[in-house]
N, C-alpha and C positions, 0 to 999 in steps of 0.2 A: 335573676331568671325572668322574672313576670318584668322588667322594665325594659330589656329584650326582645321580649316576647309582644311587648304592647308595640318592639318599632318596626314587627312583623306585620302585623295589623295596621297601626297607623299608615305603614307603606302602600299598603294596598288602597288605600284611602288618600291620602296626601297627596298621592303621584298622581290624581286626578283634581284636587284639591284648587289648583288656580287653572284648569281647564275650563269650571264651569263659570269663572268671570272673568274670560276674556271677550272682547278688547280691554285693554287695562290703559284707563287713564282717569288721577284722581278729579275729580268734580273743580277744585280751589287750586289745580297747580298738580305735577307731574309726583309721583309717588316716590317717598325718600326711602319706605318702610322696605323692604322686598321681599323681606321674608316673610312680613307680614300679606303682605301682595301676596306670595307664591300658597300660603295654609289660607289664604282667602279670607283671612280677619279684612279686608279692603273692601266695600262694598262697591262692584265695578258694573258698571253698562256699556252699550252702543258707541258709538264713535260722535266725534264732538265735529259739529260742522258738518261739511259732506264725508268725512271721514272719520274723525270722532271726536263728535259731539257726545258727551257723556249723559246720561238719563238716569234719574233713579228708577228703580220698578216702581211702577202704578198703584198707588194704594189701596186699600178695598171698598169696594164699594159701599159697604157696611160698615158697622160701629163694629160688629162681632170682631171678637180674637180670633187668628187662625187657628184652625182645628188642628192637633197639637199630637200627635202618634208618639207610643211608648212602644220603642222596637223590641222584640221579643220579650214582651211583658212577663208573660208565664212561666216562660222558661227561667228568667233570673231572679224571680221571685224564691229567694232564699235567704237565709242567716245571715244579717252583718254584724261582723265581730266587731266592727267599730261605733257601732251604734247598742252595745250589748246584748247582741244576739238578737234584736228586731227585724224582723224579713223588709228586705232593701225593694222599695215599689219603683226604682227610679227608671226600669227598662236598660237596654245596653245602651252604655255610653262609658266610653275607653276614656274620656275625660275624669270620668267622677271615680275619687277613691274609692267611696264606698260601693261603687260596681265592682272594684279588684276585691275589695275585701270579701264581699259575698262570692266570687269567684276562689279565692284562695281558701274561705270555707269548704268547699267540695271535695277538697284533699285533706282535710284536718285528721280523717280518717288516717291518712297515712305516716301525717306526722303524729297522732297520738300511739299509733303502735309500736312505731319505732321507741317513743319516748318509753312507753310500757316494757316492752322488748329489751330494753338496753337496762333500764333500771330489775325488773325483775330476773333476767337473767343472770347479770352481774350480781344479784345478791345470794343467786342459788351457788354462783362461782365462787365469791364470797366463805359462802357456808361450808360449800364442798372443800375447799380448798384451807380456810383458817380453823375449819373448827370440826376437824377430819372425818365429814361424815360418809358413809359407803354405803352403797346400795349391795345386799345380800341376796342373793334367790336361794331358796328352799335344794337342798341340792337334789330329792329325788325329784323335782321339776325340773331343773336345771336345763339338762338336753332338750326336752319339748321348748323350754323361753326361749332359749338361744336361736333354736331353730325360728320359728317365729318372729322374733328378734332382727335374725339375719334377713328373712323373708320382706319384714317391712322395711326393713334397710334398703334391700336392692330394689323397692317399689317407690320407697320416697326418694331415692340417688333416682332412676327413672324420671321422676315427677321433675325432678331439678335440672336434668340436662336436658326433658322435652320444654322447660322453659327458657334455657339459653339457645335453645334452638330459635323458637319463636320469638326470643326476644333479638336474635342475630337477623333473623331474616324479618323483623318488622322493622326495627332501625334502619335495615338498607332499603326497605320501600319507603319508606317514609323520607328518609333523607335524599331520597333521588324524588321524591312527588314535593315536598317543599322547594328545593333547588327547581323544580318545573312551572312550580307556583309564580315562583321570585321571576323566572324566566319570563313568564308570560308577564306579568306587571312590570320589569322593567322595559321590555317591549311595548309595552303601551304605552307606556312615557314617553320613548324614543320618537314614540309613532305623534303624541299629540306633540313633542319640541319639533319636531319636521314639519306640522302645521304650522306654528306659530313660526318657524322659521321663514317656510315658503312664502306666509300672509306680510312677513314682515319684506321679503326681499320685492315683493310683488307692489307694496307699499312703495318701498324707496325706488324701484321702475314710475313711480304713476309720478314722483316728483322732476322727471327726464321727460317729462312728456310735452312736447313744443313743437308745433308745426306753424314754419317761418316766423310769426311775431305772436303766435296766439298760445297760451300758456293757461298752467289751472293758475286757479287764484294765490295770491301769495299766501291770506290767510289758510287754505287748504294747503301747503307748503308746509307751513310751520307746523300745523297740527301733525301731519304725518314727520313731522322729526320730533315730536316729543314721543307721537304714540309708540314708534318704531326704538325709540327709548325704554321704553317700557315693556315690550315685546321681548328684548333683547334681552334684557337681566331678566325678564322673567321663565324664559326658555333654560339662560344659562342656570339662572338656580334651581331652577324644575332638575335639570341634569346634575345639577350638582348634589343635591340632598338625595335626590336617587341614587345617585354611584355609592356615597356614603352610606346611606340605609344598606342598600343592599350589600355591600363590602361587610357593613357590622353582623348584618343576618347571617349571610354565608359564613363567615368568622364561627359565630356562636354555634348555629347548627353541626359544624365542624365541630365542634369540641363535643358537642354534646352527642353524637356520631362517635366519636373516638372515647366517650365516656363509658358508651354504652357497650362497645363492641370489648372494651376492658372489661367491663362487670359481668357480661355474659363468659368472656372466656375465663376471668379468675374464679367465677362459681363453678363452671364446669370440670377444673381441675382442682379446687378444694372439694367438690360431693364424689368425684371418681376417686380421688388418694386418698380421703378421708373412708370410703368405703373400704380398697386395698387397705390402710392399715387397721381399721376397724377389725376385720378380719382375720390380719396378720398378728393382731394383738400389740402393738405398739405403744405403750399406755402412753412414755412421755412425746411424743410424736405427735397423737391422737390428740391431748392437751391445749397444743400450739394451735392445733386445726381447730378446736373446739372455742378460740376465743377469734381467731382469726373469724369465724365464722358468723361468731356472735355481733363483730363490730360490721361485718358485712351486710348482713341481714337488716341491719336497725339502717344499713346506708339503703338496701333497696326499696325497703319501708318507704323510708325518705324521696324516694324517685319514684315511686308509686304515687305517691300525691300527689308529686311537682306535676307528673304527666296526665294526671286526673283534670290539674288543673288546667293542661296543655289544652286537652283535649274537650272541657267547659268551654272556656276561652274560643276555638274554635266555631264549637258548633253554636254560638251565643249570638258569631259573627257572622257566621256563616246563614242563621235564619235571619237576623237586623238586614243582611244584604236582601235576602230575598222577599223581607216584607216590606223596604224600603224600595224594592223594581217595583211592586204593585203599589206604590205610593211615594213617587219621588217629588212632587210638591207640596206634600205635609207636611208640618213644623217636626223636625225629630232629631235625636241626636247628632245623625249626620248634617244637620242645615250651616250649625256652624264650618263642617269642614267641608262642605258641597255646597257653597251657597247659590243654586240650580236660580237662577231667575223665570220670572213666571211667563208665560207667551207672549203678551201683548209686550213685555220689554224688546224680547227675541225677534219678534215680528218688525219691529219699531227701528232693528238694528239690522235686518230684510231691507227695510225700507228705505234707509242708510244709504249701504251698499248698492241699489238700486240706483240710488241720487247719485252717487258717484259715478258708475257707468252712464250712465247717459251723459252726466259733464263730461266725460274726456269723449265719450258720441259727437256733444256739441260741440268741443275744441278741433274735430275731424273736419266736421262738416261746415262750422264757420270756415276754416282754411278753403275747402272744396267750393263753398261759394262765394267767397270776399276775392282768393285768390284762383287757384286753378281755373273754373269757369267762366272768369269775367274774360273781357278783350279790351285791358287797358291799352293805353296809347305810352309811344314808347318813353316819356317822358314823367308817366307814373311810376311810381316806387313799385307798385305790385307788373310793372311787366318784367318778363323771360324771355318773350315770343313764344306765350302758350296759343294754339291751336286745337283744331280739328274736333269733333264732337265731343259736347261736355260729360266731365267724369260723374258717373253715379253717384249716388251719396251714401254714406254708412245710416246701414239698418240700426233704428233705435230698439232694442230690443222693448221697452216698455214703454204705454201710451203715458200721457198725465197723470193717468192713477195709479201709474207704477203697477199697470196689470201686464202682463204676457201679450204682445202683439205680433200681428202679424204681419211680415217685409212687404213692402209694396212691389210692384213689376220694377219700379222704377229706381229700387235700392240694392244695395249687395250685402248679404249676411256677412258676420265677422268671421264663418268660416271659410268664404270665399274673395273674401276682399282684397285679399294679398295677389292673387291668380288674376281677377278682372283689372284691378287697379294698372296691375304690369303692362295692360296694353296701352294704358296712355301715359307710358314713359318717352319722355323723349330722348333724346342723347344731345350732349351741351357742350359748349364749347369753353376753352379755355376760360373765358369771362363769366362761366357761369349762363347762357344765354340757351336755350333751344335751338338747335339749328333742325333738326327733323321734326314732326308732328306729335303734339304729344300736350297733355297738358298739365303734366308734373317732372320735374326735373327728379333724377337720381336721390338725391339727398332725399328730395321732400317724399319723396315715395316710401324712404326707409323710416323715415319721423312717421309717417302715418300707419305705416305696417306695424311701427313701436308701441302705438296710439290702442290698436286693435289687438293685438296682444295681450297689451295692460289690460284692458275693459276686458279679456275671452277671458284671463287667468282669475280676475276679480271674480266676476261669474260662475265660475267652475269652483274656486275655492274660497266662496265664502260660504257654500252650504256644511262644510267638514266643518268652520270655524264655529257655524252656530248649532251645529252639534255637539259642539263642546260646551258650548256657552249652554244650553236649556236643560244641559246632562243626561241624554241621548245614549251619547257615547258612554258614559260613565253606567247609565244603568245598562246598555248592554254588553260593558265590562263585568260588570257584578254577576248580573243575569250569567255569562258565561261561566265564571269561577266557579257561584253557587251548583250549578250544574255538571261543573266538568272536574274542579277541583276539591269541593268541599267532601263530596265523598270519599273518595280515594282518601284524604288526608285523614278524616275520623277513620276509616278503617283498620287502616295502616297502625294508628295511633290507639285503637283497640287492643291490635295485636300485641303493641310493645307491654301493653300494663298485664295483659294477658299472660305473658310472658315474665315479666318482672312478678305478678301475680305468684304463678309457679314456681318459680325462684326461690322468694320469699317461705313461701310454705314448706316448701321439702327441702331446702333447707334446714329450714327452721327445727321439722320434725327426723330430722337424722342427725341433727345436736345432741337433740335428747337420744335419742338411740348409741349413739358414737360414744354418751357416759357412760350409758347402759353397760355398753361393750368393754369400754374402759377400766370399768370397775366389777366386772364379774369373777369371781373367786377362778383360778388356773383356768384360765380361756384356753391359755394353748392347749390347754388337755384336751379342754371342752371340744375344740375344733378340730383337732384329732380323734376323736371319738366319734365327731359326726361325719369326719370325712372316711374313716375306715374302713366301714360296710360299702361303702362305695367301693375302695378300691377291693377290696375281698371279691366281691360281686365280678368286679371289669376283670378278675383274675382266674377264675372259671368259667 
């Protein structure tokens, strides 16, 4: 149950887990691990070269240790039974046994009752049964217990089927707000593998990029086929350990859904027939119900814990999320599985990407002036027979300092460069030659429109990327959950214990009544006696 239960949690964790270090490419050569890669045991940076050159994050500027956060300190400050009952200071971490252990103490409560329950009943059964002892009432009291008797009977049957109620209708919210939980995070997966997918197809476009003999560098070539290596398994195992988690999740939930909706319905028709024959005076009937009941009881005991511990477990995780958004560059349990790098790495991989768009800028514009605008003579390798006024040049979008600048009169932004460019196409003849005015041929017009593209899509989609990378994203993933889903989930997960609660008790206390009944000297007289006066009465 709890190992389960942890790849509910881990999932919500893991499926963001190699978001926060991409680009992925190892420092010594290309990453063999992947699964290590994808839980972020990899320690990843920026792009190597103009594309990825890899960096480690920046050290500190101090000797000090990073200051060091214990997520939900207070709250998990409890009993570990694996340490002999010593309160566990280690804060939440789904890593450390002795955080399950202190978490499965929460419910000991319900595994001690059961065990209590099951032994002391069974020896009252025991008794009653090998060593033929019988409860006697007084007979001129007789009628007054019974009645009584009967009273508490149909108060604690009450008690037991307002707990299968509550415990029917908290399993199905609970089990349609998990199933919504799982929804949304595996949505989120979907959503950062279509990043890394589109960074990677947008990648292998920048290695097509060629206008007539000007090309990026080979070394930048290579780098984008290893990193695009790495992108690619890392996306597919992102999907892949996702389908799988959430396959085993939905699976378990499912049972434990179907578990529940069992235990509520066979209590509710053992405290209703066990009442009918109580009543009816049944003795050997009454018997079977009466042990039936007892091994029931001691099971929801048992499920009263487990979901005690559901519902720890939970809200454990659910504040570590929300004190980890107001603190997602502190050293804390999630660092191993978020390993968030710190600005200046992120800035540094800004600056990256930066250098890359303006190389394929340069690769536009050397073609624009070496070829398009010159007026070579026809025995140059760069003539067409280009003409007529010289083509503008692509807008660099950043100066020197890789700051934000602004287009000159004299340039054309990449959102219009495809539209201006058009008008000095020329139209060419069979050899490839200009025969109208124009100062780029067909072909080279669509290499540069390719050119612009590349650089628009870079631009546009590297801010998603390194919002995965600084964990952005991830904390306002968290942030959302904590807010939208953690509630609903503890509540839901009240109700069920609430309910299993109920169960349990009246139950339990219409056991003892149901021997009561079982063993009272001529019941059926008894019960004819008290129902007489009734009918005497509805007979005048």
């Amino acid at each position: 149950m709890i190992i389960l239960f942890r790849r509910f949690i881990f999932l919500l964790l893991v499926c963001f887990g190699c978001l926060s270090s991409v680009p992925a490419f190892a420092r010594n050569g290309p990453i063999t691990d992947h699964v290590k890669f994808i839980f972020g045991e990899v320690n990843l940076g920026p792009w190597k070269n103009e594309i990825s050159d890899l960096a480690q994050a920046p050290a500190p500027t101090n000797d000090k240790p990073p200051s060091t956060l214990m997520l939900a300190a207070q709250r998990t400050n409890r009993p570990d039974i694996l340490r002999h009952f010593k309160h566990y200071l280690g804060g939440w971490d789904i890593t450390n046994r002795h955080y399950w252990a202190s978490v499965g103490f929460t419910g000991a409560f319900g595994f001690i009752f059961a065990a209590l329950w099951f032994v002391s009943f069974g020896l009252v059964l025991v008794v009653y049964h090998c060593c033929g002892w019988r409860i006697n009432m007084q007979a001129k009291r007789s009628d007054h217990s019974q009645m009584i008797c009967l009273m508490m009977l149909i108060l604690f049957t009450i008690v037991a089927a307002t707990g299968c109620i509550l415990l029917s209708i908290g399993q199905d919210e609970f089990h349609e707000e998990v199933l919504h939980t799982l929804k949304y995070v595996v949505n989120q997966s979907d959503y950062t593998v279509e990043i890394l997918k589109n960074v990677t197809q947008y990648l292998s476009l920048a290695k097509t990029i060629s206008v007539a003999e000007v090309f990026l560098p080979s070394d930048v070539m290579t780098d984008i086929d290893k990193l695009n290596i790495d992108l690619n398994t890392a996306a597919d195992t992102l999907t892949e350990k996702t389908s799988e988690n959430a396959f085993k999740i939905r699976r378990f939930f499912n049972a434990v859904r179907l578990a529940l909706i069992t235990m509520a319905a066979v209590m509710l028709i053992l405290a209703l027939l066990g009442l009918l024959l109580s009543i009816l005076g049944h003795r050997h009937a009454i018997h079977i119900f009466i042990v039936s009941g007892w091994l029931l009881v001691a099971v929801t005991f048992i499920l009263c814990g487990v979901f005690v511990i559901m519902d720890n477990a939970i809200s454990d995780t659910c504040l570590a999320m929300e004190e980890w958004v107001e603190n997602p560059h502190m050293e804390t349990a999630l660092s191993n599985i978020l390993p968030c790098v710190d600005r200046r790495t992120t800035n540094h991989t800004l600056t990256q990407s930066k250098q890359v768009i303006n190389s394929i800028v340069n690769v536009v514009n050397t073609y624009i002036y070496t070829f398009a605008n010159s007026d070579p003579t026809p025995d140059d390798n760069r003539y067409y027979n280009q003409s007529g006024h010289p083509m503008p040049p692509l807008c660099y979008p950043f100066d020197s300092q890789l700051q934000d600048r602004q287009c000159g009169s004299y340039e054309v932004s990449m959102a219009n460069a495809s539209l201006v460019w058009k008008k000095y196409t020329c139209m060419v003849s069979a050899s490839g030659i200009c025969k109208t005015t124009g100062r780029i041929t067909p072909d080279r017009f669509t290499q540069l429109v390719a050119a612009v593209n590349e650089s628009y899509a870079l631009k546009h989609y590297t801010p998603p990327l390194l919002c995965l990378q600084n964990c952005d994203f991830v904390r306002d993933t968290f942030q959302n959950i904590t807010s939208n889903y953690c509630g609903p989930l503890e509540h839901y997960l009240s109700i069920v214990n609430a309910g299993l609660g109920l169960i349990s008790v009246g139950v339990l206390l219409c056991l003892v009544l149901w021997i009561l009944h079982a063993n009272h000297p001529r019941r059926e007289e008894a019960f004819v006696k008290l129902l007489l006066p009734t009918k005497c009465m509805s007979c005048k």
